[in-house]
N, C-alpha and C positions, 0 to 999 in steps of 0.2 A: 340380322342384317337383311334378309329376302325380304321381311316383315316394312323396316323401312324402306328398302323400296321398294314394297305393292303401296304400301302410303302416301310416297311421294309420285307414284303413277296416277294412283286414285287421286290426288289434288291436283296433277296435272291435267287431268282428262275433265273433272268437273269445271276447271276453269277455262278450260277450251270450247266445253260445252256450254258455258255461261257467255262467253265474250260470244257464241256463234249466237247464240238466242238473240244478245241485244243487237247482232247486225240486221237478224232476222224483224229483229221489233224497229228499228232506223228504217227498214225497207217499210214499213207500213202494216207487219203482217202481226195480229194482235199477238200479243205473250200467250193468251190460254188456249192459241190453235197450236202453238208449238210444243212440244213433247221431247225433249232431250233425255235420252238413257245411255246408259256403258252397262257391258256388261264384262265379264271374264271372256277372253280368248276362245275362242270353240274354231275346230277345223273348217267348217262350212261358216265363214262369216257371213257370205251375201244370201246364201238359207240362212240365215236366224233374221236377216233386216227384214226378207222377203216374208219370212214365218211374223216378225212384228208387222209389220203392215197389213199383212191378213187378219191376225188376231183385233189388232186395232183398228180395224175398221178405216184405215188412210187413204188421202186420195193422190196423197205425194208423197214419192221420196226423195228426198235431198242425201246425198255421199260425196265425199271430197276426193281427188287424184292425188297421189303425189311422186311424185319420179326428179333422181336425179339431174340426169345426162338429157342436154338436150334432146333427143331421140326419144325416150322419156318422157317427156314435156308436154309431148306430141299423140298419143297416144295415153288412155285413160289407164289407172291401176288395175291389177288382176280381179279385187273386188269389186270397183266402181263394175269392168265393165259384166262382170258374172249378173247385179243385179242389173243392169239394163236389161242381159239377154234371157231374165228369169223375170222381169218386171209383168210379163200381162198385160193388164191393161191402168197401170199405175203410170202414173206421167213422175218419170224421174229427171231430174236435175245431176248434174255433175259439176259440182264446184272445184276450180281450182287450187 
């Protein structure tokens, strides 16, 4: 049963990351600048995006919000804003 759903996580998440590429490729931005990954769950999420971006040599990061409650809404996710205030000198984006 856990087996099925890491599978059905894991199909969920690459097609999340597929629909995000082609919005990315509609805005103009070629397919082979864009690099979509998932990984496993780890405690420090916005250090592992921050640890990607250094390894990878990036010069953006893109990360999404999301919150229920209006008030929520309004104010970026715990991880959106960790890598803004860990970002450097990386120009990040926070999509809604």
């Amino acid at each position: 049963m856990a087996t099925q759903w890491k599978v059905r996580q894991e199909t969920m998440c690459r097609e999340a990351l597929a629909r995000a590429r082609e919005v990315l490729s509609s805005a103009g931005i070629l397919r082979e600048r864009v690099r979509c990954e998932s990984r496993p769950l780890n405690a420090d999420v916005a250090g592992d995006i921050i640890d990607e971006a250094q390894d990878g040599k990036y010069g953006t990061i893109v990360v999404g919000r999301r919150g229920t409650a209006m008030a929520a809404s309004l104010l970026m996710g715990s991880v959106a804003s960790k890598v803004v205030d860990y970002a450097g000198d990386w120009a990040v984006s926070v999509a809604a």
